[in-house]
N, C-alpha and C positions, 0 to 999 in steps of 0.2 A: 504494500500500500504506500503509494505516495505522502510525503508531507500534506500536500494539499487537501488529499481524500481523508486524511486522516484528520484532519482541522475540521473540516464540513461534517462530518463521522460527530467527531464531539461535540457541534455545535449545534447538529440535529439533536442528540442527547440531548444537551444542556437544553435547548428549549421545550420537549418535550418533557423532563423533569419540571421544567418552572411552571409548564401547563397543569401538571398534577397538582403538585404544591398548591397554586392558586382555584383548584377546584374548579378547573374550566374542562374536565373529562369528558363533559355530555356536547361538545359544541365541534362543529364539523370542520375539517381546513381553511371552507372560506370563509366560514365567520368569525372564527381566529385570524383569519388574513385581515378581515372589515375588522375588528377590534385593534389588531395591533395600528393599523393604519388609522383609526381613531384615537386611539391613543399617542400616535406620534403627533400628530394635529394637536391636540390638547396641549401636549409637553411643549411646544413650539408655539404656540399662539396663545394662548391661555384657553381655549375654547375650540369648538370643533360643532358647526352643526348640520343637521343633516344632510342638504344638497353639497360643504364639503366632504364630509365621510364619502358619497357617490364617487368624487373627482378623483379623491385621493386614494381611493381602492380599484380605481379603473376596473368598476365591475360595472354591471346597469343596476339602475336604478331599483328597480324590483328586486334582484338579488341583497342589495346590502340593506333596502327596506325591510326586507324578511329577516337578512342577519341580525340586524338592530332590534325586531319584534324580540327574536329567539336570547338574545343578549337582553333584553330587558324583562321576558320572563325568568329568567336563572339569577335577576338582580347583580347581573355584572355589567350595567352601565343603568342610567334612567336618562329620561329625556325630561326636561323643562323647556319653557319659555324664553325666549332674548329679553334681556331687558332694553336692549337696545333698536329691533326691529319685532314686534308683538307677533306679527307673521311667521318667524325663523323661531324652529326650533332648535335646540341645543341637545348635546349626546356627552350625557359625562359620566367618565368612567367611575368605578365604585369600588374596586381595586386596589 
């Protein structure tokens, strides 16, 4: 095994260990894709709400809608209000 397979090797591990840890076991690849990627938005902007979660998962729409449903029944994110635009909702993690 290469150095390099062997980095990506442990790095698969490592995130799948922090997935258990955090008790995200029930949630499927892509909704862990649309979490982390909401959560990087969060950590980066202070905030992150729904039509960005869409851009920044480069999924459709419908898909990371549903991700966000299934992520908000298992109370690992909720969604509020903007206080700044009453329209735009907001996706924050709970994590």
């Amino acid at each position: 095994m290469s150095k390099l397979t062997r980095e990506l090797a442990d790095l698969a591990e490592m995130l799948i260990n922090m997935k258990n840890d955090l008790g995200l076991k029930n949630i499927n690849p892509t909704e862990a894709h649309v979490l982390l990627m909401i959560i990087r938005e969060y950590e980066m902007s202070g905030n992150c709400s729904m039509l960005k979660a869409v851009e920044v998962s480069r999924k459709s729409r419908s898909t990371v809608y549903k991700a966000i449903r299934k992520l908000v029944k298992h109370r690992i994110v909720k969604i509020v209000n903007s206080q700044n635009d009453k329209r735009s909702f907001l996706v924050v993690p709970q994590i």
